[in-house]
PyMOL commands that place a pseudoatom at each C-alpha (Angstrom):
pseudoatom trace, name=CA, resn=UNK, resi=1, chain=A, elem=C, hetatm=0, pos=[-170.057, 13.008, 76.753]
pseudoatom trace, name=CA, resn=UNK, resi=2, chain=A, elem=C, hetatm=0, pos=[-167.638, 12.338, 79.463]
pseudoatom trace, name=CA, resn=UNK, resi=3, chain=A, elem=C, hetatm=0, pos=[-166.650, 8.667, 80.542]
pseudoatom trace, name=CA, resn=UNK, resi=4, chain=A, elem=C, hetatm=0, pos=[-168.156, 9.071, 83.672]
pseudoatom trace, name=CA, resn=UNK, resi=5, chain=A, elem=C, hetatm=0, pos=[-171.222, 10.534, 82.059]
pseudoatom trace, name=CA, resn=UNK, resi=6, chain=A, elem=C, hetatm=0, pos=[-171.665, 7.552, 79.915]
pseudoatom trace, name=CA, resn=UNK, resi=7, chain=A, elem=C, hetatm=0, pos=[-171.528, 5.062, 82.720]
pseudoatom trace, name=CA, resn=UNK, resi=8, chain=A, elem=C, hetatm=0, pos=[-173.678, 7.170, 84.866]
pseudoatom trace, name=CA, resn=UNK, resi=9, chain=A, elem=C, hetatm=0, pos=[-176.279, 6.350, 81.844]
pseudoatom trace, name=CA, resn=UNK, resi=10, chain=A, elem=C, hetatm=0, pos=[-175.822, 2.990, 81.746]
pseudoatom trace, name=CA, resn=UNK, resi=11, chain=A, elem=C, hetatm=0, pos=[-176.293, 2.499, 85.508]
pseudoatom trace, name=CA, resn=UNK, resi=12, chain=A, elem=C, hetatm=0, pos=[-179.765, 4.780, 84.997]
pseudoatom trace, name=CA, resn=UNK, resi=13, chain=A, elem=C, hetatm=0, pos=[-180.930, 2.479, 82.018]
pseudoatom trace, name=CA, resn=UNK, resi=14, chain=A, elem=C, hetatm=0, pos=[-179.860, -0.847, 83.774]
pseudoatom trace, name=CA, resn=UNK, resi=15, chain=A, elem=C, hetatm=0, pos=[-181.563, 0.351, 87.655]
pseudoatom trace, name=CA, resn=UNK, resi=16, chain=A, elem=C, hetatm=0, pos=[-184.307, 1.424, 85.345]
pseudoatom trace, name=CA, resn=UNK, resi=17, chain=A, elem=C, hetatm=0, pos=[-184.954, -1.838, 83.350]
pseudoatom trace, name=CA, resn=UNK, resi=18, chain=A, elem=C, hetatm=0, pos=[-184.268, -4.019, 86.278]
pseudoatom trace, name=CA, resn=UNK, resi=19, chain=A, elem=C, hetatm=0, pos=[-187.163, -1.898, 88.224]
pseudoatom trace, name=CA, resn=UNK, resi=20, chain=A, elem=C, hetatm=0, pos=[-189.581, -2.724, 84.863]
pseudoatom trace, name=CA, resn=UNK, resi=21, chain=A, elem=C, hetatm=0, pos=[-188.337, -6.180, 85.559]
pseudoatom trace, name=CA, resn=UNK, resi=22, chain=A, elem=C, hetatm=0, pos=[-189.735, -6.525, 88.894]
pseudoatom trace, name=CA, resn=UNK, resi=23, chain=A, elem=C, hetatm=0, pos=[-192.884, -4.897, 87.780]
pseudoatom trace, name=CA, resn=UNK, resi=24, chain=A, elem=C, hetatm=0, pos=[-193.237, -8.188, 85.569]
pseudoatom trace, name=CA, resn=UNK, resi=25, chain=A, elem=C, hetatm=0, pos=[-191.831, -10.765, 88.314]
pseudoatom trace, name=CA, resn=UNK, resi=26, chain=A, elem=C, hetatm=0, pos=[-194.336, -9.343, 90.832]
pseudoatom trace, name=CA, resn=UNK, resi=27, chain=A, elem=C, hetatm=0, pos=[-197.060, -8.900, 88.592]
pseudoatom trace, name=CA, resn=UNK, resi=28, chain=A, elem=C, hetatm=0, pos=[-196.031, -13.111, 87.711]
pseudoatom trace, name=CA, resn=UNK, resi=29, chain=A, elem=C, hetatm=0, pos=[-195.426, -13.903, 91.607]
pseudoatom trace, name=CA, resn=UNK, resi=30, chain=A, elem=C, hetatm=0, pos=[-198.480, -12.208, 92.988]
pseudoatom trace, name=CA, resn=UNK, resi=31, chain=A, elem=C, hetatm=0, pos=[-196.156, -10.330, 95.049]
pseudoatom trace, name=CA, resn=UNK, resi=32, chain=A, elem=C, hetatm=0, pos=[-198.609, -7.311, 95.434]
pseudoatom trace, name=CA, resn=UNK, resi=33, chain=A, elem=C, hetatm=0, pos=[-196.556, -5.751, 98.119]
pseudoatom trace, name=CA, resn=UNK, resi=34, chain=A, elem=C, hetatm=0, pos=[-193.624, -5.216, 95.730]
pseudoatom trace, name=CA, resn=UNK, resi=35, chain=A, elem=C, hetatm=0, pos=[-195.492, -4.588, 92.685]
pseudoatom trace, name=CA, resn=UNK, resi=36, chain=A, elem=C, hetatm=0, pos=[-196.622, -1.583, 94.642]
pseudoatom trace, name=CA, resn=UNK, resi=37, chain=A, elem=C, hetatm=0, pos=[-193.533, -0.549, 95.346]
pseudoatom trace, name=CA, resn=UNK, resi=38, chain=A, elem=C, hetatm=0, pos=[-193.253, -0.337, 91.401]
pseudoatom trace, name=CA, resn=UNK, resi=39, chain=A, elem=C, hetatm=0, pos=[-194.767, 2.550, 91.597]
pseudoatom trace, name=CA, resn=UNK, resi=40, chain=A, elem=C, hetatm=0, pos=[-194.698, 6.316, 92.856]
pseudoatom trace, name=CA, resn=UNK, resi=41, chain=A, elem=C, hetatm=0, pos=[-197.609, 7.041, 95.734]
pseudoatom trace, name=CA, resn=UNK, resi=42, chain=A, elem=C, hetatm=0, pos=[-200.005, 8.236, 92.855]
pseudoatom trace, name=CA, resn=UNK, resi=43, chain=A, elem=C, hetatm=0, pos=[-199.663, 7.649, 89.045]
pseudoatom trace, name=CA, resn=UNK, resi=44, chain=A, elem=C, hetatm=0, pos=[-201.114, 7.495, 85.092]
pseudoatom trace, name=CA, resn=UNK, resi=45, chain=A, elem=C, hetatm=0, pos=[-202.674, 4.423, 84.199]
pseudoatom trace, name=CA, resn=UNK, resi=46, chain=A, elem=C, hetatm=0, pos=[-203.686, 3.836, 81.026]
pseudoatom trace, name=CA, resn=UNK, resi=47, chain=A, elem=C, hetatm=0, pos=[-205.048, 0.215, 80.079]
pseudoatom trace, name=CA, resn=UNK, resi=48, chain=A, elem=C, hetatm=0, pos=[-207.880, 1.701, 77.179]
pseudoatom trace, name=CA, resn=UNK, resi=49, chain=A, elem=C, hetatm=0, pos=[-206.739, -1.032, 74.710]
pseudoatom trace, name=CA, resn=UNK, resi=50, chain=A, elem=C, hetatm=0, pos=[-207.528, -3.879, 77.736]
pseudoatom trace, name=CA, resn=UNK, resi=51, chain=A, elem=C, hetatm=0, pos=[-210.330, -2.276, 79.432]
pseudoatom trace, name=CA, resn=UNK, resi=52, chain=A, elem=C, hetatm=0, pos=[-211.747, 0.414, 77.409]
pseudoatom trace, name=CA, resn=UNK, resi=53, chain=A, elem=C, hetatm=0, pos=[-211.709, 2.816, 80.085]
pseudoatom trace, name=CA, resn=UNK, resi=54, chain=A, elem=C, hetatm=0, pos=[-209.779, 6.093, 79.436]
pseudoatom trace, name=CA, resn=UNK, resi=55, chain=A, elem=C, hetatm=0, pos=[-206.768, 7.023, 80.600]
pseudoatom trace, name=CA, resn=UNK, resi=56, chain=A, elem=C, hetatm=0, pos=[-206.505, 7.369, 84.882]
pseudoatom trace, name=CA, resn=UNK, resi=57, chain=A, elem=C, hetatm=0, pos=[-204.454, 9.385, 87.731]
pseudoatom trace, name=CA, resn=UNK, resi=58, chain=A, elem=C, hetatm=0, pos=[-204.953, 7.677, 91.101]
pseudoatom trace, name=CA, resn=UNK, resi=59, chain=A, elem=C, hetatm=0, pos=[-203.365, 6.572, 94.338]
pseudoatom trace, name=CA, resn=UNK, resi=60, chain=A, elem=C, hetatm=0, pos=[-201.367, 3.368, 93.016]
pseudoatom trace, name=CA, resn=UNK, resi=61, chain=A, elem=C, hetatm=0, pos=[-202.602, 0.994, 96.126]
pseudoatom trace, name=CA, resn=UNK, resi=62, chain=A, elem=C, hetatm=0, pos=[-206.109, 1.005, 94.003]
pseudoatom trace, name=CA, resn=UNK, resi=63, chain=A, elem=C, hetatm=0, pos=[-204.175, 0.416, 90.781]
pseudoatom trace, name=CA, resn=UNK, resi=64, chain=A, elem=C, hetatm=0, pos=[-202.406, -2.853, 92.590]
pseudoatom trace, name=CA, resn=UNK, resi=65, chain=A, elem=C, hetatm=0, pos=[-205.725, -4.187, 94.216]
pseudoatom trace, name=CA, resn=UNK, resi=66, chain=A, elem=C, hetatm=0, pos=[-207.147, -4.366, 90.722]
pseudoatom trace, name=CA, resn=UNK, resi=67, chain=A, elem=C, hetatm=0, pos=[-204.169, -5.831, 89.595]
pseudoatom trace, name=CA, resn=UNK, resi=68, chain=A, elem=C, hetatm=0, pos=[-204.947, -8.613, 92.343]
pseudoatom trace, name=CA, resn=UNK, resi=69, chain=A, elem=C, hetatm=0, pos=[-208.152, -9.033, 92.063]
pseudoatom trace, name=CA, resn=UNK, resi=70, chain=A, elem=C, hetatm=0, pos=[-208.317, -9.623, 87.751]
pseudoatom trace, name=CA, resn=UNK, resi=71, chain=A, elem=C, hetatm=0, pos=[-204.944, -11.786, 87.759]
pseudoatom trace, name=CA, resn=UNK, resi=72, chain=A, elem=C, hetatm=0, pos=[-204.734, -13.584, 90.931]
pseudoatom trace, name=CA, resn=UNK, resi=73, chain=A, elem=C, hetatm=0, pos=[-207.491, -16.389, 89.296]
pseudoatom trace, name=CA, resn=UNK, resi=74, chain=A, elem=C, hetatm=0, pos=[-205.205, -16.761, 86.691]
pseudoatom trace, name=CA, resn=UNK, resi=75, chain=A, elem=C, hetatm=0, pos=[-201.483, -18.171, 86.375]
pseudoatom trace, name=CA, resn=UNK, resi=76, chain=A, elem=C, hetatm=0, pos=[-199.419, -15.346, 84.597]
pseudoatom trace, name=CA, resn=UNK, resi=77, chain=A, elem=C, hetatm=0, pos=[-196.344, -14.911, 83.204]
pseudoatom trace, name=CA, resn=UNK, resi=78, chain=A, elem=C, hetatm=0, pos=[-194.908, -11.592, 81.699]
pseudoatom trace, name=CA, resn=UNK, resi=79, chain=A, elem=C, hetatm=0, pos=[-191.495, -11.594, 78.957]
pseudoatom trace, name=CA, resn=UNK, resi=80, chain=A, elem=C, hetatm=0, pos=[-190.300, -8.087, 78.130]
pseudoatom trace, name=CA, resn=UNK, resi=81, chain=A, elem=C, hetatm=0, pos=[-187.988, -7.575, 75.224]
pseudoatom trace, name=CA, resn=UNK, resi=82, chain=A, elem=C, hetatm=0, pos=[-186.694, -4.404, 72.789]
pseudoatom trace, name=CA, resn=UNK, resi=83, chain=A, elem=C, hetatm=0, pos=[-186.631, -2.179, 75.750]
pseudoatom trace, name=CA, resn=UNK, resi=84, chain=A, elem=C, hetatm=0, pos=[-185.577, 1.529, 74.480]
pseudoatom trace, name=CA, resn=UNK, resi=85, chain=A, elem=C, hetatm=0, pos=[-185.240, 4.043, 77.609]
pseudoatom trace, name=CA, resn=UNK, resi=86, chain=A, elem=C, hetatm=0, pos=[-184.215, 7.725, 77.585]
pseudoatom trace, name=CA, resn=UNK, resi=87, chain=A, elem=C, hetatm=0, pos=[-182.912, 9.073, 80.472]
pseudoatom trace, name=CA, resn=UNK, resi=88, chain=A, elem=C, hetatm=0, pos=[-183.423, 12.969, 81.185]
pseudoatom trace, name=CA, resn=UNK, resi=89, chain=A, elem=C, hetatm=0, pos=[-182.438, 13.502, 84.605]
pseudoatom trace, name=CA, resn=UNK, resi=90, chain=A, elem=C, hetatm=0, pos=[-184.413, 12.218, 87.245]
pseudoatom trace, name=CA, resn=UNK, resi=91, chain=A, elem=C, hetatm=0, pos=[-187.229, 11.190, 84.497]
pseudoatom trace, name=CA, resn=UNK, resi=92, chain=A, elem=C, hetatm=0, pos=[-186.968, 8.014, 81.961]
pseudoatom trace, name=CA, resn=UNK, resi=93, chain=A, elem=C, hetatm=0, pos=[-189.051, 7.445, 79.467]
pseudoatom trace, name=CA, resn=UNK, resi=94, chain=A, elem=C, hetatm=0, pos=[-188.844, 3.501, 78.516]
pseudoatom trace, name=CA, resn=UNK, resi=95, chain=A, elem=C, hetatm=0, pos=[-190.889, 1.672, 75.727]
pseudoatom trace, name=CA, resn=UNK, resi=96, chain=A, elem=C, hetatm=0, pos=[-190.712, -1.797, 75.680]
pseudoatom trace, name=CA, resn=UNK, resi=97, chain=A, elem=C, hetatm=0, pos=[-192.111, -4.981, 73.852]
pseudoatom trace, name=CA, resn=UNK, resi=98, chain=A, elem=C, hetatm=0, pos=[-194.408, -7.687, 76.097]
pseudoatom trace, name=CA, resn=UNK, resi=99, chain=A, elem=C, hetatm=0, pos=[-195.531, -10.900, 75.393]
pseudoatom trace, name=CA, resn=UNK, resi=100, chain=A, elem=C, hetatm=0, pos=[-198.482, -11.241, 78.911]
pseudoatom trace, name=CA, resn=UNK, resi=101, chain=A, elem=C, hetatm=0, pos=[-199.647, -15.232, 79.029]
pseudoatom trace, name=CA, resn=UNK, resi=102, chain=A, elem=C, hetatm=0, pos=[-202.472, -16.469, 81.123]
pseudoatom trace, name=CA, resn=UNK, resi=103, chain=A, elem=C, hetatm=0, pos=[-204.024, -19.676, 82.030]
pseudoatom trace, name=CA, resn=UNK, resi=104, chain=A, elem=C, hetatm=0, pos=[-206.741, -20.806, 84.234]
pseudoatom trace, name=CA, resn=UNK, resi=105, chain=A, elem=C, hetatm=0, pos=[-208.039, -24.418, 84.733]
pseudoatom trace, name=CA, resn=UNK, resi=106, chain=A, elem=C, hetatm=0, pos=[-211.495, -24.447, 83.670]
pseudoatom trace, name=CA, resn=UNK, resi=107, chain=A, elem=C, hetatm=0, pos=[-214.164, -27.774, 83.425]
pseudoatom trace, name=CA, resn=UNK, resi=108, chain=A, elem=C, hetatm=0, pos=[-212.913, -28.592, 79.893]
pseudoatom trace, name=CA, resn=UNK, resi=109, chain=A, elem=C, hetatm=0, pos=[-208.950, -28.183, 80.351]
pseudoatom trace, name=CA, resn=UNK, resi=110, chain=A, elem=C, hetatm=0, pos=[-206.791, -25.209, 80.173]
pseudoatom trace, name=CA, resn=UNK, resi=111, chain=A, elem=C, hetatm=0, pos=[-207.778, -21.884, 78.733]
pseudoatom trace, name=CA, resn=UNK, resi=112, chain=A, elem=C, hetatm=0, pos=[-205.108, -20.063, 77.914]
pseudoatom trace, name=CA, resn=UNK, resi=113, chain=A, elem=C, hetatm=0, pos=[-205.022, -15.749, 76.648]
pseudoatom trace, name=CA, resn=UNK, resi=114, chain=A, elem=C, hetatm=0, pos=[-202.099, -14.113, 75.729]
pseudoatom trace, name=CA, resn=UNK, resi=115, chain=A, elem=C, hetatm=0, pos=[-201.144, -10.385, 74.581]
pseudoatom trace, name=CA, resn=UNK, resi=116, chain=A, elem=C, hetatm=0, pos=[-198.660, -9.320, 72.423]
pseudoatom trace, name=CA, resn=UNK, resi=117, chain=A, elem=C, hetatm=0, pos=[-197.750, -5.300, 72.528]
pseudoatom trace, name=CA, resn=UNK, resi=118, chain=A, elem=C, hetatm=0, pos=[-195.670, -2.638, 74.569]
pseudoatom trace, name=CA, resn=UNK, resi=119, chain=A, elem=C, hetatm=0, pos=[-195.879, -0.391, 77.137]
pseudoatom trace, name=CA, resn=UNK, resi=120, chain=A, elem=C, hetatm=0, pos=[-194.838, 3.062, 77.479]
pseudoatom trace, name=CA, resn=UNK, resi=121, chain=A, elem=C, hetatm=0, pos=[-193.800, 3.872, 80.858]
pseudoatom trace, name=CA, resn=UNK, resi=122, chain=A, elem=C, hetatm=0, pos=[-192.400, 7.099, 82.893]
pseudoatom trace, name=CA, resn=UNK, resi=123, chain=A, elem=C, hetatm=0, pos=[-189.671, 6.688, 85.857]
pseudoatom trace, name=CA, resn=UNK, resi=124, chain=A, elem=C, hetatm=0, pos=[-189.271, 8.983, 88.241]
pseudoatom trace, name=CA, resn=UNK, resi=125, chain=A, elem=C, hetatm=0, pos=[-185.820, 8.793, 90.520]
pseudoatom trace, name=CA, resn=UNK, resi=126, chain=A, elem=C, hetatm=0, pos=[-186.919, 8.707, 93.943]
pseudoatom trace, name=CA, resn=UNK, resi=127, chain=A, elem=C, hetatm=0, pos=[-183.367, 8.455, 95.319]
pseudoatom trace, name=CA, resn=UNK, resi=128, chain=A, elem=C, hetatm=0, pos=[-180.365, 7.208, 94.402]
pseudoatom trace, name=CA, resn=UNK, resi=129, chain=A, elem=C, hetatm=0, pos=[-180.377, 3.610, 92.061]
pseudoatom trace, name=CA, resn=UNK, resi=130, chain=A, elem=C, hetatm=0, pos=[-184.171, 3.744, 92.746]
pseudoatom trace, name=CA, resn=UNK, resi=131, chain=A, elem=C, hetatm=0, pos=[-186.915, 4.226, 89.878]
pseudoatom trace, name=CA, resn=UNK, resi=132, chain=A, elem=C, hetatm=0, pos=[-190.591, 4.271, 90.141]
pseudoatom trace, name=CA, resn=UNK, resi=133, chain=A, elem=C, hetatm=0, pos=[-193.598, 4.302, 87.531]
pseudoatom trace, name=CA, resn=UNK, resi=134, chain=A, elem=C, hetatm=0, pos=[-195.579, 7.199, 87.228]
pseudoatom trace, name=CA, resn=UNK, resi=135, chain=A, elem=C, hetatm=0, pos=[-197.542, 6.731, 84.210]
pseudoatom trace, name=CA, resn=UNK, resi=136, chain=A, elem=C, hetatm=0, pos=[-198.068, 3.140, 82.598]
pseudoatom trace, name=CA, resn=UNK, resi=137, chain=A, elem=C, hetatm=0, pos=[-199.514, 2.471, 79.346]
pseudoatom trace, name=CA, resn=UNK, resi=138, chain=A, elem=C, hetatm=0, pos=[-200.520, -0.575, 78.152]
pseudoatom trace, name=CA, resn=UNK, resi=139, chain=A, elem=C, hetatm=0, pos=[-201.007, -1.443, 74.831]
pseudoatom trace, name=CA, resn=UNK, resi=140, chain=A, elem=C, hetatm=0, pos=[-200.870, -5.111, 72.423]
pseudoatom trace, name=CA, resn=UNK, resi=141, chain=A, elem=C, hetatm=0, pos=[-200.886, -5.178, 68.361]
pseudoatom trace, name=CA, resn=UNK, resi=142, chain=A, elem=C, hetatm=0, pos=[-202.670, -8.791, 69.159]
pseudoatom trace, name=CA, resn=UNK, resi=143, chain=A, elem=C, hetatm=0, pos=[-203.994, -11.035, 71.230]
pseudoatom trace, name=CA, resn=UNK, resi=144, chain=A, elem=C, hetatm=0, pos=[-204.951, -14.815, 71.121]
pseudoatom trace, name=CA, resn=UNK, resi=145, chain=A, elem=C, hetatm=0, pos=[-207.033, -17.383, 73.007]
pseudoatom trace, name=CA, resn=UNK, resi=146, chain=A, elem=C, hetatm=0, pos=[-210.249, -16.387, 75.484]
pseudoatom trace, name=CA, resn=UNK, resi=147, chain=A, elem=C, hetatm=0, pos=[-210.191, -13.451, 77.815]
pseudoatom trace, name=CA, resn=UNK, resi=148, chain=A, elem=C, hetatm=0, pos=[-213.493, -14.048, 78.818]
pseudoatom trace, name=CA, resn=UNK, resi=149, chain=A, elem=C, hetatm=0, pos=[-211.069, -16.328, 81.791]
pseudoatom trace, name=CA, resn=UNK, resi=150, chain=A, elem=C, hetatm=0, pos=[-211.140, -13.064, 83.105]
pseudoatom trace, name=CA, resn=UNK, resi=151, chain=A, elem=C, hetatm=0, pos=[-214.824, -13.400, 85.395]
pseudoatom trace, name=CA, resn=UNK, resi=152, chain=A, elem=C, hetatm=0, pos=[-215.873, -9.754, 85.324]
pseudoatom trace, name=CA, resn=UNK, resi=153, chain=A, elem=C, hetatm=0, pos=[-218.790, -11.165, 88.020]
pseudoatom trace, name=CA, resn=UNK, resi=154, chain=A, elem=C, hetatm=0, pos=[-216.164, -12.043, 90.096]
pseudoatom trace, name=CA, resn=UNK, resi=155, chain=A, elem=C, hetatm=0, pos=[-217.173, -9.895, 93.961]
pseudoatom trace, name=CA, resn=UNK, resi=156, chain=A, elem=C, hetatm=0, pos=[-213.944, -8.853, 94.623]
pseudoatom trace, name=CA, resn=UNK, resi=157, chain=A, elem=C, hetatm=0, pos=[-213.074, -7.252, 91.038]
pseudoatom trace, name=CA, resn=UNK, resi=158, chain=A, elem=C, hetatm=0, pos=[-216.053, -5.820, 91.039]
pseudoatom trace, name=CA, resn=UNK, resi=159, chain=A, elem=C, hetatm=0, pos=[-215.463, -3.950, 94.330]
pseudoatom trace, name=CA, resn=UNK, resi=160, chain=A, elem=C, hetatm=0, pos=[-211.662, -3.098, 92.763]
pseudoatom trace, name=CA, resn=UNK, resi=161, chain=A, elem=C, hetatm=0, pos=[-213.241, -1.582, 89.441]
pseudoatom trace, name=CA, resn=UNK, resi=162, chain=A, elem=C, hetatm=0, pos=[-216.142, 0.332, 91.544]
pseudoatom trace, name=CA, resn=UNK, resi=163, chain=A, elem=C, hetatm=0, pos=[-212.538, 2.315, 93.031]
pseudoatom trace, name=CA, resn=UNK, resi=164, chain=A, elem=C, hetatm=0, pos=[-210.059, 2.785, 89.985]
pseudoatom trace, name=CA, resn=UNK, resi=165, chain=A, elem=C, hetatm=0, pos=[-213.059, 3.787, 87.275]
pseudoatom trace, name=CA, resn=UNK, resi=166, chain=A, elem=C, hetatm=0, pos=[-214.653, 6.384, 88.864]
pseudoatom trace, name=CA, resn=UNK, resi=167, chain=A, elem=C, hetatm=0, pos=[-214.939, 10.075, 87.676]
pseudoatom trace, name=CA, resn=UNK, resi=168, chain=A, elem=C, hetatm=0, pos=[-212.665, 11.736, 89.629]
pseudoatom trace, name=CA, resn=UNK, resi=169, chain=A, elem=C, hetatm=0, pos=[-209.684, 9.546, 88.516]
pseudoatom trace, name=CA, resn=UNK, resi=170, chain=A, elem=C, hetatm=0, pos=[-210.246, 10.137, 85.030]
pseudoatom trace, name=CA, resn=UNK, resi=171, chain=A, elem=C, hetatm=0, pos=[-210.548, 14.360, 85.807]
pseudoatom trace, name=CA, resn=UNK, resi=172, chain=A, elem=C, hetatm=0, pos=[-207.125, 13.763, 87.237]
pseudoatom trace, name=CA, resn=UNK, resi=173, chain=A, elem=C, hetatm=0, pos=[-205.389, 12.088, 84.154]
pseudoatom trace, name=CA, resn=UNK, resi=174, chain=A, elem=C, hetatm=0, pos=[-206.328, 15.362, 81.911]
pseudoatom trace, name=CA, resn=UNK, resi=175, chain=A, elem=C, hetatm=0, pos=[-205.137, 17.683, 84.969]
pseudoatom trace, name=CA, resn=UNK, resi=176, chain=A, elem=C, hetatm=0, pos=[-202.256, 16.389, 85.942]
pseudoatom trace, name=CA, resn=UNK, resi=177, chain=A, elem=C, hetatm=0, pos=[-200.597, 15.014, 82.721]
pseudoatom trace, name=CA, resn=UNK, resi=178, chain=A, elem=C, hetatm=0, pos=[-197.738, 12.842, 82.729]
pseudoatom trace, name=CA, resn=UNK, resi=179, chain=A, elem=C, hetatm=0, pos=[-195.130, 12.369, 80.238]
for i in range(1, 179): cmd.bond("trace and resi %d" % i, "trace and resi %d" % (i + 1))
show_as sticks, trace
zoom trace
């Protein structure tokens, strides 16, 4: 491998950790503008360990309202370590530790729920220096504390859940791989 190869690699891995980064900061900020920008137009989601819903291919802006709408009650905040990425061209493939906290005031005090795991995440090169997810998986070995924090009544993620788990989405995940 050539000098300039090898530097060409370690710009792809850093533009393509930094972009995992700023999934976690806006994910932590409640910036749900640039956590879409995260991602390509349409992607593979697959949260079955969290939600127990199978794998999904939808348009990302539905991915980001649920996002909003089961963590903005809560106070977040998102470490990644161990990341491993493997650049092939315009794709990465990137597995990575995460350590996910939440809080939320409740009558009684604080209740806090936290998830240890990884993810396993696809990048697409959109243009130059610029990554974007287009499948996600979610996953934790463990998790303490109470996730019932999470109200599952709650209207609006209700409403977001009625548009990511529908039938269609999860057709789309086993025709359109990714990964």
């Amino acid at each position: 491998m050539t000098d300039a190869a090898k530097l060409a690699t370690i710009w792809d891995e850093r533009n393509i950790r930094n972009a995992m980064l700023q999934f976690g900061a806006t994910l932590d900020s409640g910036d749900w503008a640039a956590h879409r920008a995260c991602f390509m137009d349409v992607a593979n989601i697959d949260f079955e360990r969290l939600t127990g819903q199978k794998e999904i291919r939808l348009n990302t802006d539905l991915w980001v309202a649920f996002a909003d709408a089961i963590l903005s009650p809560v106070r977040r905040h998102h470490t990644y370590s161990n990341f491993r990425i493997d650049v092939q061209g315009d794709r990465a493939f990137v597995r990575l530790k995460h350590t996910s906290r939440h809080w939320k005031l409740s009558d009684s005090g604080g209740v806090e729920y936290n998830q240890y795991g990884s993810y396993d995440v696809w990048f697409r090169r959109v243009a130059t220096d610029v990554w974007k997810i287009e499948y996600l998986k979610h996953d934790f070995t463990w998790s303490n504390g109470n996730n019932a924090m999470f109200d599952m009544r709650e209207p609006k993620l209700i409403e977001a859940m009625a548009k990511v788990f529908v039938p269609e989405h999860f057709a789309a995940a086993v025709s359109n791989p990714v990964g």
